[in-house]
SETOR-100975 format. One line per field, with one value per residue (C-alpha): residue number from 1; residue in one letter; x, y, z. Coordinates in steps of 0.5 Angstrom, whole numbers, plus 500, padded with zeros to 3 digits. Example, Ala and Ser with C-alpha at 12.3 -4.5 7.8 and 13.67 -1.06 7.14 Angstrom:
n = c(1 / 2);
res = c(A / S);
east = c(525 / 527);
north = c(491 / 498);
up = c(516 / 514);
END
This chain:
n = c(1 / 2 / 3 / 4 / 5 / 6 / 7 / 8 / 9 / 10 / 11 / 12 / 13 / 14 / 15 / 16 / 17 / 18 / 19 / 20 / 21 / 22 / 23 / 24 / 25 / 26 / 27 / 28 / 29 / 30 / 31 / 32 / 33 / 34 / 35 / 36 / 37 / 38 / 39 / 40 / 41 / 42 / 43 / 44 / 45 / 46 / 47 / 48 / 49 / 50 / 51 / 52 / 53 / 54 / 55 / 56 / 57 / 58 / 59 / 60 / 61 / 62 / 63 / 64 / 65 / 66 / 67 / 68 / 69 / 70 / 71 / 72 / 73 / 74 / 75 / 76 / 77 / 78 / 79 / 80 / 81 / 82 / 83 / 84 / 85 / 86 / 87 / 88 / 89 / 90 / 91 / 92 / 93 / 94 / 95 / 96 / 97 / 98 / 99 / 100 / 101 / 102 / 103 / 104 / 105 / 106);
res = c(X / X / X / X / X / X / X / X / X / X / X / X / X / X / X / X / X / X / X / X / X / X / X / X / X / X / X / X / X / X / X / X / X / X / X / X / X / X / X / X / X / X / X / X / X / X / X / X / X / X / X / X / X / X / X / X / X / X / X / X / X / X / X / X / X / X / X / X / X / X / X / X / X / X / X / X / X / X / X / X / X / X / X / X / X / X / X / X / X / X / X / X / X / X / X / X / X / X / X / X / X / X / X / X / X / X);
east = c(826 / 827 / 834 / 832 / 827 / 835 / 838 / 845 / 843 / 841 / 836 / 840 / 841 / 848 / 851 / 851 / 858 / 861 / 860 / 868 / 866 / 859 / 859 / 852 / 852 / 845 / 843 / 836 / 831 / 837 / 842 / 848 / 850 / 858 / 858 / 865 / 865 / 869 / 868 / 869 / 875 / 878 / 877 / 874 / 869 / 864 / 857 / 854 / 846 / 843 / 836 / 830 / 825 / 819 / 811 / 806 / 800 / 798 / 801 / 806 / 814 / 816 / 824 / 827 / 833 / 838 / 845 / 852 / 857 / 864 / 870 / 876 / 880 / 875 / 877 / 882 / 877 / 871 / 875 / 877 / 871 / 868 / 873 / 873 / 865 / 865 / 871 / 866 / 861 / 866 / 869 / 864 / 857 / 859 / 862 / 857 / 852 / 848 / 846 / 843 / 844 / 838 / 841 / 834 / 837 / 842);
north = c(440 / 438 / 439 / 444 / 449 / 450 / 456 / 451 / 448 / 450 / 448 / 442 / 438 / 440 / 445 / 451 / 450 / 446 / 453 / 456 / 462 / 465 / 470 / 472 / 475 / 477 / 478 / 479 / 474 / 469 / 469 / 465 / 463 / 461 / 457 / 453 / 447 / 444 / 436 / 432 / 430 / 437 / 437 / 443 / 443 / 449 / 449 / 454 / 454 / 458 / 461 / 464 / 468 / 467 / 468 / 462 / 460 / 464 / 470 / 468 / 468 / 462 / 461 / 455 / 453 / 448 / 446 / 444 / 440 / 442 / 438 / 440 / 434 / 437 / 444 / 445 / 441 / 445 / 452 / 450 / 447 / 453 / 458 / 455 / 456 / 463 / 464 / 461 / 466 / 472 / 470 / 464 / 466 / 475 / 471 / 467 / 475 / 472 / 479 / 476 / 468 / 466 / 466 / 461 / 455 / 454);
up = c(163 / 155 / 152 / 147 / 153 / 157 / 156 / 155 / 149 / 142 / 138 / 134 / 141 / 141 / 148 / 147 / 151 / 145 / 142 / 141 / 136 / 133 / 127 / 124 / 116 / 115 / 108 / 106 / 108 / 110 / 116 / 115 / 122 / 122 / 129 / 130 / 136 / 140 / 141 / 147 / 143 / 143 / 135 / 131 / 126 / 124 / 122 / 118 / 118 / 113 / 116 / 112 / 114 / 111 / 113 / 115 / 112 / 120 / 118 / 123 / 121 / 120 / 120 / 115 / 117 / 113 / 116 / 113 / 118 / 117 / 120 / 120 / 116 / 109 / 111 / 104 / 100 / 102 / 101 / 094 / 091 / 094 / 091 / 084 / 084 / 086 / 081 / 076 / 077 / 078 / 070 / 067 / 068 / 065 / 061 / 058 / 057 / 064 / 068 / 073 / 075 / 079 / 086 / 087 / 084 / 090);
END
């Protein structure tokens, strides 16, 4: 049996095993997947999987799906980097009289 056909392995390869902590957000069209794992090393990281929901030139859905790594060493810096440009879009962009930014352009 192929890797990605067993029930004990996801799509990525990775085993389902390795898999500590799942949480879905759905929002829209898109699923956010936050998925933390384990490695043979006993270290964490997290992966966040950003899944989107489209139709196919079959008229079938089609699901396109884009993956971040995360370890644990980058944890402080990621949360940071991310804060300060949710922050920015809080203050600076109704500041600069934007309504709505294009959420596309992400």
């Amino acid at each position: 049996m192929d890797k990605t056909e067993d029930k004990d392995f996801a799509n990525d390869g990775h085993s389902r095993k390795d898999e500590i902590y799942s949480k879905a957000v759905r929002a829209g069209k898109r699923t956010y997947f936050f998925d933390v794992k384990i490695t043979s090393n006993d270290d964490h990281y997290l992966t966040i999987t950003e899944s989107r929901r489209s139709i196919g030139s079959n008229g079938a859905p089609v699901y396109e799906k884009h993956k971040i790594f995360l370890y644990k060493e980058d944890f402080e810096k990621f949360i940071t980097g991310l804060t300060d440009a949710i922050s920015f879009i809080d203050t600076e962009v109704e500041d600069l009289g934007v309504e709505n930014p294009d959420q596309g352009a992400i």
